[in-house]
gemmi code that builds the backbone of each chain (N, CA, C; Angstrom):
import gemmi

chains = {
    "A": [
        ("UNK", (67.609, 113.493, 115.704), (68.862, 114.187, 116.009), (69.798, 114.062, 114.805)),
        ("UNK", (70.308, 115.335, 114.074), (71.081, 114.941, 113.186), (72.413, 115.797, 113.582)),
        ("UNK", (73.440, 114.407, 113.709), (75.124, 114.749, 113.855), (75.552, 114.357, 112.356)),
        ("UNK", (75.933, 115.115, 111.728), (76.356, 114.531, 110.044), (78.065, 114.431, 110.764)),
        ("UNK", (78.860, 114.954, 111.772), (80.202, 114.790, 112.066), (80.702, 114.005, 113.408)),
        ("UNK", (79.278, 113.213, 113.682), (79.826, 112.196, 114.695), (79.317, 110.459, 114.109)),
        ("UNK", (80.860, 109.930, 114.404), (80.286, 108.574, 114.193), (79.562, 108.065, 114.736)),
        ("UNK", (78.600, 107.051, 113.858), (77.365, 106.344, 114.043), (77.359, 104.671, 113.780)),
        ("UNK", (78.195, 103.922, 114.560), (78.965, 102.995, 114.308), (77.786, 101.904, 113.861)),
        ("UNK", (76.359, 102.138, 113.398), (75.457, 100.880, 112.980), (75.402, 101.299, 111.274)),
        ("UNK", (76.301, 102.377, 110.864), (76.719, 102.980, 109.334), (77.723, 101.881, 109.030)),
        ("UNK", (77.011, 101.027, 107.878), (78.228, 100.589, 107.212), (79.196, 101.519, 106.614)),
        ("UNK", (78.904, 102.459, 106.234), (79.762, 103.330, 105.746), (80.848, 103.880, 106.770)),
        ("UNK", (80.289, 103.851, 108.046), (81.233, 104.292, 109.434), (82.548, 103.092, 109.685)),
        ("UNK", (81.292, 101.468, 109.330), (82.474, 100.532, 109.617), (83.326, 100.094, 108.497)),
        ("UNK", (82.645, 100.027, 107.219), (83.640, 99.729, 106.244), (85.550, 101.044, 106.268)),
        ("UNK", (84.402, 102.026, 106.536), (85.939, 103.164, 106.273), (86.845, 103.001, 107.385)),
        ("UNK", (85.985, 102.176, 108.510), (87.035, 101.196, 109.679), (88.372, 100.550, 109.089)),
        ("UNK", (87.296, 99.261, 108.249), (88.168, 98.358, 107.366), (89.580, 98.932, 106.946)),
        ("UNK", (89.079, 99.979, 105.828), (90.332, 100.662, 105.226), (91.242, 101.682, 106.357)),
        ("UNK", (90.724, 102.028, 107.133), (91.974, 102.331, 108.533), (92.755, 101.331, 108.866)),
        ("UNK", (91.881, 100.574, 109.118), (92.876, 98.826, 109.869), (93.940, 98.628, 109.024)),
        ("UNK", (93.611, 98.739, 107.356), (94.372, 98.307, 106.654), (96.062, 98.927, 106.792)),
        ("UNK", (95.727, 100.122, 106.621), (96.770, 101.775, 106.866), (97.429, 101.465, 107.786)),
        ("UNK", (96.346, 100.751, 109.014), (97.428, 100.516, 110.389), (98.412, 99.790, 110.629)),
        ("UNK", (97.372, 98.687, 110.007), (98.753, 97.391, 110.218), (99.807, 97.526, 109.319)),
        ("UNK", (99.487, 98.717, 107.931), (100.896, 98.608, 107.395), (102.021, 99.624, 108.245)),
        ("UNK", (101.610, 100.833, 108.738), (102.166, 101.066, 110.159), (102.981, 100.506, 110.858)),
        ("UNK", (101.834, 99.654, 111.387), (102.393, 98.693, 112.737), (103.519, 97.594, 112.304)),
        ("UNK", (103.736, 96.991, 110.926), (104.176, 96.099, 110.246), (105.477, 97.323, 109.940)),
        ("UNK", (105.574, 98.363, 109.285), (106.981, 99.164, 109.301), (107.559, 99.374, 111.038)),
        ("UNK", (106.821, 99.800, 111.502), (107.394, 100.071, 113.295), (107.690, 99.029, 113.805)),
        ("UNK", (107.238, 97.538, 113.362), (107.557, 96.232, 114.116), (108.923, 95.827, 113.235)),
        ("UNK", (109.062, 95.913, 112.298), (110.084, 95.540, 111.541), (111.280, 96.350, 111.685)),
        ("UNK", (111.085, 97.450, 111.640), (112.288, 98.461, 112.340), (112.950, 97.978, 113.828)),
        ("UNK", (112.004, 97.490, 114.691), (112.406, 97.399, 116.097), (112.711, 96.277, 116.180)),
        ("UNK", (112.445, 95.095, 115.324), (113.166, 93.677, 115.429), (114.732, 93.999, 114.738)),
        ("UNK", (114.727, 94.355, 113.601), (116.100, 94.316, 113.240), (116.978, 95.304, 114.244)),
        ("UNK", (116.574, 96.416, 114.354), (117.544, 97.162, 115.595), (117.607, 96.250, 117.036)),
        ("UNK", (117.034, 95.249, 116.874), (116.859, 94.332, 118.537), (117.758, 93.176, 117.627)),
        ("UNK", (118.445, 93.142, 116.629), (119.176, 92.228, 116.214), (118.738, 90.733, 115.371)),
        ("UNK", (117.288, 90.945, 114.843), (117.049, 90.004, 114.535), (117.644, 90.573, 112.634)),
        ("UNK", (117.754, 88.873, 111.916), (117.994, 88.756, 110.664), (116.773, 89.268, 110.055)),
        ("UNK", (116.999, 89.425, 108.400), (115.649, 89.639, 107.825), (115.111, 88.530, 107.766)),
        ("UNK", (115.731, 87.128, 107.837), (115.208, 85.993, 106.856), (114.406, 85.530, 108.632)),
        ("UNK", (114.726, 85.942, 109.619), (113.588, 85.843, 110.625), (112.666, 86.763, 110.304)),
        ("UNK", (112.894, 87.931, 110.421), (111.438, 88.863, 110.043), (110.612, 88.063, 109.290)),
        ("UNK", (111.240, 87.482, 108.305), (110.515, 87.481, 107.025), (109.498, 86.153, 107.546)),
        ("UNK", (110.400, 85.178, 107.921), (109.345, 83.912, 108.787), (108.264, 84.232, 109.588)),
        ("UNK", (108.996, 85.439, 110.592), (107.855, 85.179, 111.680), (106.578, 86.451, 110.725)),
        ("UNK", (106.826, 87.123, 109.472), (105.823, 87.542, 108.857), (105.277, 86.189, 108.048)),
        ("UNK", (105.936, 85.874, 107.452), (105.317, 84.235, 106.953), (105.201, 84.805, 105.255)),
        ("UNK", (106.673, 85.479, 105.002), (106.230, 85.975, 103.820), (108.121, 85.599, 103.410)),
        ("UNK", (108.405, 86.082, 102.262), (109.848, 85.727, 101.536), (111.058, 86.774, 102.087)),
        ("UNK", (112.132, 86.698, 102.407), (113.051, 87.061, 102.673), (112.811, 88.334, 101.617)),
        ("UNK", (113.083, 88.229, 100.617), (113.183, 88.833, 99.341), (111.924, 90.030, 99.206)),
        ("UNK", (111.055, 89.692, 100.036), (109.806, 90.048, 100.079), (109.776, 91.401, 101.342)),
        ("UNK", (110.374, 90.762, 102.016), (110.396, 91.595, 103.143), (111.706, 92.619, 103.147)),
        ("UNK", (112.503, 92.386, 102.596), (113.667, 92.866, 102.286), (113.196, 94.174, 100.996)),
        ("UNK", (112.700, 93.995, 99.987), (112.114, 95.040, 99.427), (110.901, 95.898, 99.907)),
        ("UNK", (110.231, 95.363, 100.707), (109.525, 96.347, 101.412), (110.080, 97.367, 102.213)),
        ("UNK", (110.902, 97.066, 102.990), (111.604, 97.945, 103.691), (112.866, 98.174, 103.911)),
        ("UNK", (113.803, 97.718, 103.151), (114.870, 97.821, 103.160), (115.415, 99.777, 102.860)),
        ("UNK", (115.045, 99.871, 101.994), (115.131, 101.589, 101.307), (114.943, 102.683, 102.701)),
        ("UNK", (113.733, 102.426, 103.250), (112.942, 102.575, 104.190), (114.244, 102.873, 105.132)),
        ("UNK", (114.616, 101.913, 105.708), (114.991, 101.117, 107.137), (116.449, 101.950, 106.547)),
        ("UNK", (117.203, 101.829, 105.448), (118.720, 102.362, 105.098), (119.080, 103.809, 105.344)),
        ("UNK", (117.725, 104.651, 104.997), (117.476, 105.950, 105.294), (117.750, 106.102, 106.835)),
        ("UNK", (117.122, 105.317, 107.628), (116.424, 105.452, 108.823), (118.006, 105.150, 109.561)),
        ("UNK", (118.626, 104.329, 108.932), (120.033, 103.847, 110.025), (119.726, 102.393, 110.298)),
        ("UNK", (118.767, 102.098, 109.764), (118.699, 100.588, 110.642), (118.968, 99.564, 109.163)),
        ("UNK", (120.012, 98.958, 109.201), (119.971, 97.874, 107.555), (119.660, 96.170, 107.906)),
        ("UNK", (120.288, 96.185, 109.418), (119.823, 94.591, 110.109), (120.692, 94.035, 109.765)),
        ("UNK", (121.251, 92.760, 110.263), (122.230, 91.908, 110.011), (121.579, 90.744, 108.195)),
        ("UNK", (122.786, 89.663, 108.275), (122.335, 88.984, 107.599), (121.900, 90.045, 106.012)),
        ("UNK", (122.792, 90.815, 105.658), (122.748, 91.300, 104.713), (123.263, 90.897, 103.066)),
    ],
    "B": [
        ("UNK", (94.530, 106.905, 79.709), (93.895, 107.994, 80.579), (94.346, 109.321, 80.881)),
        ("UNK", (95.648, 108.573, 81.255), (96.655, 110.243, 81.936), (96.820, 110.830, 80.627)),
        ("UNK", (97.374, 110.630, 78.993), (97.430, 110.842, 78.353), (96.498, 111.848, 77.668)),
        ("UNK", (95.007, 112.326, 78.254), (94.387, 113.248, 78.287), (94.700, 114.592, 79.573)),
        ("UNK", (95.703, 114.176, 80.316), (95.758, 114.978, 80.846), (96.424, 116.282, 80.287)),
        ("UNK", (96.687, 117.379, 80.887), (97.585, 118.629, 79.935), (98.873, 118.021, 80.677)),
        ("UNK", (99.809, 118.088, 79.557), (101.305, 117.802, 80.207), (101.907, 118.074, 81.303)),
        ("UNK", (101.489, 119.736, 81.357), (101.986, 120.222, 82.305), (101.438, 119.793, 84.280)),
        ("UNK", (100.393, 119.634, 83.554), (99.176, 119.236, 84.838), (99.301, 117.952, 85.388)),
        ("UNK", (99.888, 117.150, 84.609), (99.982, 115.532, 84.354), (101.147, 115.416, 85.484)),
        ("UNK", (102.325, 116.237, 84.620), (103.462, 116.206, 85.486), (103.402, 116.721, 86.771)),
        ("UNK", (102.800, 117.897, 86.934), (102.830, 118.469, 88.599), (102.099, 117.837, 89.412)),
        ("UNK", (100.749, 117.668, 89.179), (99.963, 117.143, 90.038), (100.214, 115.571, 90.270)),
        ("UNK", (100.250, 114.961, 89.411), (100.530, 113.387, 89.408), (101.892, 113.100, 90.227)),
        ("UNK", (103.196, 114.349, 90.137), (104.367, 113.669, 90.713), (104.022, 114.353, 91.847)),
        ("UNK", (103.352, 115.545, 92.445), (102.814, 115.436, 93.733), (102.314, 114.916, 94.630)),
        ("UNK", (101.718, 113.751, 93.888), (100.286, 113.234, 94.017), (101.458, 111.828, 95.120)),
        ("UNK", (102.096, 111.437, 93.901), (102.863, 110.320, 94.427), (103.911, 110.842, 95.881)),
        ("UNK", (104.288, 111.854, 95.578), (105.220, 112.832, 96.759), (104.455, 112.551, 98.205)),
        ("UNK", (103.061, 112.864, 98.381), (102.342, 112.923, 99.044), (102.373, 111.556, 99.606)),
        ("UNK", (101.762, 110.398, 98.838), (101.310, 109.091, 99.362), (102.749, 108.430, 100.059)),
        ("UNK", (103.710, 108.903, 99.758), (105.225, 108.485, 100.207), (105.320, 108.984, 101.343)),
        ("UNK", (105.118, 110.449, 101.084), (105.174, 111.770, 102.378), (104.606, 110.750, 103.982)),
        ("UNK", (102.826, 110.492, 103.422), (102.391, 109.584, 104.268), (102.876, 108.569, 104.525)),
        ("UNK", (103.268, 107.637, 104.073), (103.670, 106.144, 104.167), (103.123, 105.281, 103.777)),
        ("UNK", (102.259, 105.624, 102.665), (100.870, 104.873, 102.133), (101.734, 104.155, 100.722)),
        ("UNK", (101.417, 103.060, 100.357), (101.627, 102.452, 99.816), (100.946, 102.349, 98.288)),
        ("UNK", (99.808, 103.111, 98.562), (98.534, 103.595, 97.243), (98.834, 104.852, 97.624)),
        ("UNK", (98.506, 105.243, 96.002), (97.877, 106.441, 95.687), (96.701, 106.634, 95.647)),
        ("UNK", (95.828, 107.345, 96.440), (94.985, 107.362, 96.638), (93.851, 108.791, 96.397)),
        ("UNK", (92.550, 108.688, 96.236), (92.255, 109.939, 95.823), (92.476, 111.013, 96.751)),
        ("UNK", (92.470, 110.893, 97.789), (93.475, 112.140, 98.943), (94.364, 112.413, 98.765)),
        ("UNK", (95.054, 111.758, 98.041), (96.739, 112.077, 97.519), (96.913, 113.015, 96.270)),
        ("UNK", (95.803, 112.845, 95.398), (95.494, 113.836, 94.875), (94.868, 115.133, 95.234)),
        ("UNK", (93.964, 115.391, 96.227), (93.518, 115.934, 96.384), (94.376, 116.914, 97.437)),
        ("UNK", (95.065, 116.196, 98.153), (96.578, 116.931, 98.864), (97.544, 117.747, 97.435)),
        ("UNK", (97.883, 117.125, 97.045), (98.737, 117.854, 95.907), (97.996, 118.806, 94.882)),
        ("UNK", (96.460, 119.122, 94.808), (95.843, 120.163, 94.162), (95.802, 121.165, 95.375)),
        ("UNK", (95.484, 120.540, 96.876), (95.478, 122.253, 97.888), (97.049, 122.398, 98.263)),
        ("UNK", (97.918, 121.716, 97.612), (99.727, 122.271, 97.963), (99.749, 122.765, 96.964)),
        ("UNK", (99.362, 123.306, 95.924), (99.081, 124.568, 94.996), (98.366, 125.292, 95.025)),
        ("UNK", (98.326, 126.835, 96.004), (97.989, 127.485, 95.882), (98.066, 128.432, 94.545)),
        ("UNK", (98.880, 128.361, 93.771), (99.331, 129.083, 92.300), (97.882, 129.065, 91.511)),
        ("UNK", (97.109, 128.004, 91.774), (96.142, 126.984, 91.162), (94.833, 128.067, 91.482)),
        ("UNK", (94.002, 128.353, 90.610), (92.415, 128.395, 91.054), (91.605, 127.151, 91.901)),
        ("UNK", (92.403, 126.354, 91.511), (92.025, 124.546, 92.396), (92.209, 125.036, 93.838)),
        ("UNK", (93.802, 125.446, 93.891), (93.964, 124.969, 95.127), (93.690, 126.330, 95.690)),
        ("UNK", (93.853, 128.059, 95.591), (93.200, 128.874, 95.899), (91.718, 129.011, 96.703)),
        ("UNK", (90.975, 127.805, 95.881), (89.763, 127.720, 96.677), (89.525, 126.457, 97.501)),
        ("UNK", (90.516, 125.562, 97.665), (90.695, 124.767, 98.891), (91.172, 125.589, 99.879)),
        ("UNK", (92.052, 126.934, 99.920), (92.437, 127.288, 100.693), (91.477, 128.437, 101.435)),
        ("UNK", (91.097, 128.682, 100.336), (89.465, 129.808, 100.977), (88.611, 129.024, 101.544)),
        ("UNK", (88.405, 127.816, 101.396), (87.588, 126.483, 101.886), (87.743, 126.176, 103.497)),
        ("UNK", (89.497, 126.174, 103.717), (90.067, 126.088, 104.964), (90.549, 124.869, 104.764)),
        ("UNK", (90.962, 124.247, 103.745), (90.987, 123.152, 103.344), (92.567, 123.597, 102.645)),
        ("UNK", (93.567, 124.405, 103.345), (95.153, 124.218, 103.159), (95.573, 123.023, 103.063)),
        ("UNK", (96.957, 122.562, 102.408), (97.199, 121.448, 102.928), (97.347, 120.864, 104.352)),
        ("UNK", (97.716, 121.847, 104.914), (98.270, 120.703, 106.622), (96.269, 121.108, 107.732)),
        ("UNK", (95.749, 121.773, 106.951), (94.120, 121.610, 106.882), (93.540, 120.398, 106.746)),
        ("UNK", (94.136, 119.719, 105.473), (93.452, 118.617, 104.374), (94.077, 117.406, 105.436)),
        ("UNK", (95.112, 117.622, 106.295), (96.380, 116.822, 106.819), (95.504, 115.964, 107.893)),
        ("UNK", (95.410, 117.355, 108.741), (94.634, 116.986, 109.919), (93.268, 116.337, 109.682)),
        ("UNK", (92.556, 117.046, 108.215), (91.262, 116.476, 108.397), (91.168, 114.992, 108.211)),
        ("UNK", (92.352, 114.581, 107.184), (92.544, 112.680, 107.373), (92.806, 112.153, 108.458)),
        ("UNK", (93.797, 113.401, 109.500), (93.721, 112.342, 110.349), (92.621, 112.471, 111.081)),
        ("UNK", (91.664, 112.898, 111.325), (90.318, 112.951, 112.121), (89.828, 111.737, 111.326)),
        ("UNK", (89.419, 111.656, 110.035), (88.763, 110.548, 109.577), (89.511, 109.456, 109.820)),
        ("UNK", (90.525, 109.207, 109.980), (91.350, 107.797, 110.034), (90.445, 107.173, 111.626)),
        ("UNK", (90.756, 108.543, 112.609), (90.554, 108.209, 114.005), (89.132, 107.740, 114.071)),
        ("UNK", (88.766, 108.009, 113.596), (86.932, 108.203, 113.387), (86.148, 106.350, 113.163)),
        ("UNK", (87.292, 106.593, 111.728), (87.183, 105.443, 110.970), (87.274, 104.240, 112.184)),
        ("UNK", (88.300, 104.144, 113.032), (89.065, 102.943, 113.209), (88.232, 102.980, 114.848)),
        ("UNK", (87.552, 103.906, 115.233), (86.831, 104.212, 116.331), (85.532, 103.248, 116.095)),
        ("UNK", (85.122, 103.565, 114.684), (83.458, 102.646, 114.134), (83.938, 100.837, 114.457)),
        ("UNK", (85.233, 100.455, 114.443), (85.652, 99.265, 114.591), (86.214, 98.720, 115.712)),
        ("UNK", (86.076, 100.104, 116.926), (86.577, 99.298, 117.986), (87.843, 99.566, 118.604)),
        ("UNK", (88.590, 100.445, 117.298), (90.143, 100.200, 117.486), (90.786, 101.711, 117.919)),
        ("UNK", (91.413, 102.219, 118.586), (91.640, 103.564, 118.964), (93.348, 103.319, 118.531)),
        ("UNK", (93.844, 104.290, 117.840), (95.729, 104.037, 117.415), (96.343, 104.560, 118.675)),
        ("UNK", (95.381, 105.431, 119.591), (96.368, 104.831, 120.596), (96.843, 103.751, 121.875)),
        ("UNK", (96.300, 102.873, 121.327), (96.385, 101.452, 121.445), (97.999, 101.012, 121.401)),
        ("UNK", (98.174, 101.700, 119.933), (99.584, 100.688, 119.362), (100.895, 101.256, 119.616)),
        ("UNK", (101.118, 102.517, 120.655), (102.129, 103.120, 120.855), (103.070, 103.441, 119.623)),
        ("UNK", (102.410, 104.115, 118.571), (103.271, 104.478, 117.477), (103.294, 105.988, 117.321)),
        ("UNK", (104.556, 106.330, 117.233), (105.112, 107.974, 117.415), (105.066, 108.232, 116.325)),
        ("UNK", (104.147, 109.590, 117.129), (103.682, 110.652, 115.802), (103.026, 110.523, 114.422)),
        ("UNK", (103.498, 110.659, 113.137), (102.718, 110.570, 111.898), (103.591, 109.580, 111.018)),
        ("UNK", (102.373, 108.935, 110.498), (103.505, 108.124, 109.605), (104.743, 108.284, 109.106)),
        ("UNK", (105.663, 107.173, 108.734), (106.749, 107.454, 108.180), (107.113, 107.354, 106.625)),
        ("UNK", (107.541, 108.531, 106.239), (107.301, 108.140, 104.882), (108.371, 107.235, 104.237)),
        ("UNK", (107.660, 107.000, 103.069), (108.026, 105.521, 102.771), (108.965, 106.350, 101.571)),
        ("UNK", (109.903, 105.277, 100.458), (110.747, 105.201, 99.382), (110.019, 104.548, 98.729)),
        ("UNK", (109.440, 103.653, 98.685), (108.243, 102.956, 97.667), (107.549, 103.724, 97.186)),
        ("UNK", (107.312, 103.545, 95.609), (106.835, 104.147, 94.657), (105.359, 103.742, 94.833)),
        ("UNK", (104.303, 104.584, 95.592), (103.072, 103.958, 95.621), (102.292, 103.328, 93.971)),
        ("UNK", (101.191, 102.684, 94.179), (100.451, 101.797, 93.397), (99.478, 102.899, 93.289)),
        ("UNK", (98.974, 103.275, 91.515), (97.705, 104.143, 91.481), (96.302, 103.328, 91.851)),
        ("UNK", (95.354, 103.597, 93.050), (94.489, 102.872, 93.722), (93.437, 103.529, 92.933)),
        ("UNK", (92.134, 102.585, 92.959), (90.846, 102.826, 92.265), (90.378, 103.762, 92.450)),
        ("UNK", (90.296, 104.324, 93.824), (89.907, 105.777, 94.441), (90.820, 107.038, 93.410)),
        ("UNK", (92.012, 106.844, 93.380), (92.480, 108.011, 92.850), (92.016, 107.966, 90.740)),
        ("UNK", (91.703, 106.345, 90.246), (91.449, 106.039, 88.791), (90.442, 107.149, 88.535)),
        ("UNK", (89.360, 106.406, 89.347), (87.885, 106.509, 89.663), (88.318, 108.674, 89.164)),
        ("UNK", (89.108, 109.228, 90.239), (88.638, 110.449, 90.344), (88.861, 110.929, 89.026)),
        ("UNK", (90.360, 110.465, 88.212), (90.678, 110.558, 86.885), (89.827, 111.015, 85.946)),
        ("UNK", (89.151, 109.627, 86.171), (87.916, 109.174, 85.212), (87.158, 110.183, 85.276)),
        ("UNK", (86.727, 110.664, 86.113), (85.198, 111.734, 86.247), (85.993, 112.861, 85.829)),
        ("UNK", (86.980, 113.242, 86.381), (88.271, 114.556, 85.750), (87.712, 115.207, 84.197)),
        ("UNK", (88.340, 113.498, 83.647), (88.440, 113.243, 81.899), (86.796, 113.852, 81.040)),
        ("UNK", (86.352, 112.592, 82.250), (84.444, 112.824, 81.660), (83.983, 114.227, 81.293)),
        ("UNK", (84.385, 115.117, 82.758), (84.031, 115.786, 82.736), (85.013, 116.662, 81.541)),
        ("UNK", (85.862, 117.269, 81.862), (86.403, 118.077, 80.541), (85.852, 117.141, 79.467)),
        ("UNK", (86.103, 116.057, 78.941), (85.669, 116.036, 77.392), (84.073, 116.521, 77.186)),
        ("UNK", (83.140, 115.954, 78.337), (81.775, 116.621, 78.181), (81.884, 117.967, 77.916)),
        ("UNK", (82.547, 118.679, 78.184), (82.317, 120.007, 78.241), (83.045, 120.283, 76.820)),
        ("UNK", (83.605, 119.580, 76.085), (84.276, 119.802, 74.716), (85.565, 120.469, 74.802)),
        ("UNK", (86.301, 120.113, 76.381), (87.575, 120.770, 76.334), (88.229, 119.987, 76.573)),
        ("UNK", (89.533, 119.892, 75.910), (90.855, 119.075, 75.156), (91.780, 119.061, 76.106)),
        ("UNK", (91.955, 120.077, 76.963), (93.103, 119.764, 78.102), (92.224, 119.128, 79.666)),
        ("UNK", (93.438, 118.872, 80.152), (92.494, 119.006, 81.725), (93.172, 119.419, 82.770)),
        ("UNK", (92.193, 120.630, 83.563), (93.193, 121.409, 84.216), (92.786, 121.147, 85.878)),
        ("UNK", (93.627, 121.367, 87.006), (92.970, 121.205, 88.334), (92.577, 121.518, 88.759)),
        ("UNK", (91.333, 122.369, 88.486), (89.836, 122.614, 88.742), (89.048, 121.118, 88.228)),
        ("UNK", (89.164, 121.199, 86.812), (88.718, 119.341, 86.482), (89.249, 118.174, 87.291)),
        ("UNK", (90.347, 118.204, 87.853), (90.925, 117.391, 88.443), (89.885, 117.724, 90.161)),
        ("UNK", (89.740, 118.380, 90.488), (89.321, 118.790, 91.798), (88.014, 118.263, 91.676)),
        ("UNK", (87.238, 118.888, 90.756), (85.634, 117.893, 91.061), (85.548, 117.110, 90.996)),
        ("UNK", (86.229, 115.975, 89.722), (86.501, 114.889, 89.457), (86.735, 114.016, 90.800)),
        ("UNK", (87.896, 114.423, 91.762), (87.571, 114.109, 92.916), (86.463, 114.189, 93.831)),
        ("UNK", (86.008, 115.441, 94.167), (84.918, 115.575, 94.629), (83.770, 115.243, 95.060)),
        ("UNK", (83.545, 114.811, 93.250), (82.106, 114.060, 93.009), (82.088, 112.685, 93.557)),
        ("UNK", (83.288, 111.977, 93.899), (82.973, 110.611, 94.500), (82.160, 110.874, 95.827)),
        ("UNK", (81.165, 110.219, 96.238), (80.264, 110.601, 97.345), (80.620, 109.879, 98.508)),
        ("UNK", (81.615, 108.111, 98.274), (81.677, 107.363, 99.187), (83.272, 107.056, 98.903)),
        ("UNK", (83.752, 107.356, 100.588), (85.197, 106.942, 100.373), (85.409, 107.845, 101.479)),
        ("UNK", (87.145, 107.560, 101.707), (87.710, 108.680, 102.667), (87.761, 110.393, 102.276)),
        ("UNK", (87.873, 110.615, 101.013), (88.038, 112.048, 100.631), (86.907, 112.878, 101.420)),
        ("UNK", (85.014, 112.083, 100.938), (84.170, 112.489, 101.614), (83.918, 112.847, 102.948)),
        ("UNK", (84.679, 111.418, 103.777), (84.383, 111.581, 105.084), (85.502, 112.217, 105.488)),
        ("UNK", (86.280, 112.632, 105.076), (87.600, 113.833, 105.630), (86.884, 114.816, 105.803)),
        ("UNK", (86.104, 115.274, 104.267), (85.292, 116.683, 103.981), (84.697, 117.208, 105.148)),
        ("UNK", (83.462, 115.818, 105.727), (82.645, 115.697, 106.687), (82.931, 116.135, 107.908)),
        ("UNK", (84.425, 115.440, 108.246), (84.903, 115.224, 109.840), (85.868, 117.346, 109.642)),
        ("UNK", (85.919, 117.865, 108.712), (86.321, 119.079, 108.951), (85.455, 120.134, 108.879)),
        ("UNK", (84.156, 119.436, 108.407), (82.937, 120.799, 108.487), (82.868, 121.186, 107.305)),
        ("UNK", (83.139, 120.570, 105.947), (83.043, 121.127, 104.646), (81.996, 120.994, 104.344)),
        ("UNK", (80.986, 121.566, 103.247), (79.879, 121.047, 102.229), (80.539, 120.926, 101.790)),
        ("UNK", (80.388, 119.444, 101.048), (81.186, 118.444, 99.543), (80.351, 119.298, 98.278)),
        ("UNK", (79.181, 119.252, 98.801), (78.271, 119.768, 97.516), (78.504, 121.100, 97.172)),
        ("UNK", (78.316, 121.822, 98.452), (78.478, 123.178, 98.014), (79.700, 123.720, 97.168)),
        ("UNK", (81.190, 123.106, 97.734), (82.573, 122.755, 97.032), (82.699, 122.685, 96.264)),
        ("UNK", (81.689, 121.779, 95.711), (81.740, 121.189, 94.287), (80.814, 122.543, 93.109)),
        ("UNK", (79.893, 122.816, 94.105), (79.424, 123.976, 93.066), (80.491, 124.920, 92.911)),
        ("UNK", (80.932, 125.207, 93.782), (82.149, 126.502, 93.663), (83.369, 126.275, 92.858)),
        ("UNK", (83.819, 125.183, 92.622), (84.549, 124.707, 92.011), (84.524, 124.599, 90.203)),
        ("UNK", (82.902, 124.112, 90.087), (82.308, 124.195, 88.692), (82.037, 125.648, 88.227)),
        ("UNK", (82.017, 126.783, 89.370), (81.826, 128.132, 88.744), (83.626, 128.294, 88.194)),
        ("UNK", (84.574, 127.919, 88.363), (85.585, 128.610, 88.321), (85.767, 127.358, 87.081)),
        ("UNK", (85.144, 126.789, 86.075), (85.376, 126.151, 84.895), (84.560, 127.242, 84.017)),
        ("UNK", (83.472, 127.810, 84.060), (82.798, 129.114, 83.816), (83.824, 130.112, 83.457)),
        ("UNK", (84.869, 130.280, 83.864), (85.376, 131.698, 83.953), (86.427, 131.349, 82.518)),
    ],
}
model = gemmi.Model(1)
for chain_id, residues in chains.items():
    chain = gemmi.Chain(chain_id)
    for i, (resn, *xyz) in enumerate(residues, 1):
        res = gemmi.Residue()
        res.name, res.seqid = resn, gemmi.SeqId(i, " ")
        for name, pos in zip(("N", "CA", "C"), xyz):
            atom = gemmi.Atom()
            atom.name, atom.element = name, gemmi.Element(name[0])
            atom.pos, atom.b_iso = gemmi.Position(*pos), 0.0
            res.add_atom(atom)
        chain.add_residue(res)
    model.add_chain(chain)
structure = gemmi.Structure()
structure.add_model(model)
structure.setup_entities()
């Protein structure tokens, strides 16, 4: 049986190009989670903990982002 | 590298290229990001025959997102899982040029200098992409019903002309 346009999930090639989705996602899920903590009132320098990454760090990732959007977060 | 590109080509396609990966929310530039900003020129013999292809941009749009879904399906994971509205958001970050989009460069370059020509135009830029066989560009191709190969021949006739 040949489907060349349905996945065949025992294709590494099916699961690796998984991998690189996941990746895409969580940076996604990591902008949409960070938006909805600071509009729920949290600081960045919490974001930045409960990401486990630098104030400074997290603050240039999305700050530009988030200023556009209306959301700047306290602790500025 | 880019420095073989034609100026003019360098500038449009490359600041498209980046327009695009922002557009998305992608953080790389990636060889889809190029390959988005050669079919958002229709002006182009490039992008003319992405569009005879069926391969428009908001064509090229949908067909990533079929491969994304596809992709993240081989792992288990369905996005609508994560309750996130609509299409990415685009980002202000200046994406990072990723190996996928080097890689397509590279074959771009190869190819025009093999052929003994001094500029490089986006038809070269288009196979150059093309020819990568493994990656998302391919399996976009796939998940919209394209021949990659056949593409790619049609593409190399219009360096002929």
């Amino acid at each position: 049986m040949i489907q060349t346009t349905t996945v065949t999930p025992d294709d590494p090639a099916d699961r690796l190009a998984g991998v690189v989705a996941l990746r895409r996602l969580a940076d996604r899920v990591e902008d949409a989670e960070v938006e909805r903590a600071l509009r729920e009132g949290w600081t960045w320098s919490m974001v930045a903990d409960a990401l486990g990454v630098t104030r400074q760090a997290v603050h240039k990732k999305h700050a530009k982002r988030l200023a556009q959007a209306g959301t700047s977060g306290r602790g500025e | 590298m880019f420095e073989r590109l034609e100026p003019d080509t360098r500038r449009a396609v490359i600041r498209a290229a980046y327009d695009e990966a922002q557009g998305l929310g992608s953080s790389t530039l990636e060889a889809e990001h190029l390959l988005l900003a050669v079919a958002a020129d229709p002006g182009t013999a490039a992008g003319r025959l992405l569009v005879e292809s069926g391969l428009d941009h908001d064509g090229l749009v949908a067909a990533l997102d079929l491969e994304t879904e596809r992709s993240l399906a081989a792992v288990g994971v369905a996005l609508s899982d994560f309750g996130l509205a609509g299409r990415p958001v685009a980002t202000r970050r200046k994406a990072g040029f990723a190996t996928s989009a080097k890689q397509s460069l590279a074959r771009s370059v190869g190819l025009a200098s093999g052929r003994g020509e001094r500029t490089l135009s986006p038809v070269h830029l288009l196979v150059g992409i093309l020819r990568g066989e493994i990656g998302t560009v391919p399996r976009a191709l796939a998940a919209a019903g394209v021949d990659r190969v056949e593409l790619i021949g049609r593409a190399e006739l219009l360096l002929e002309r």
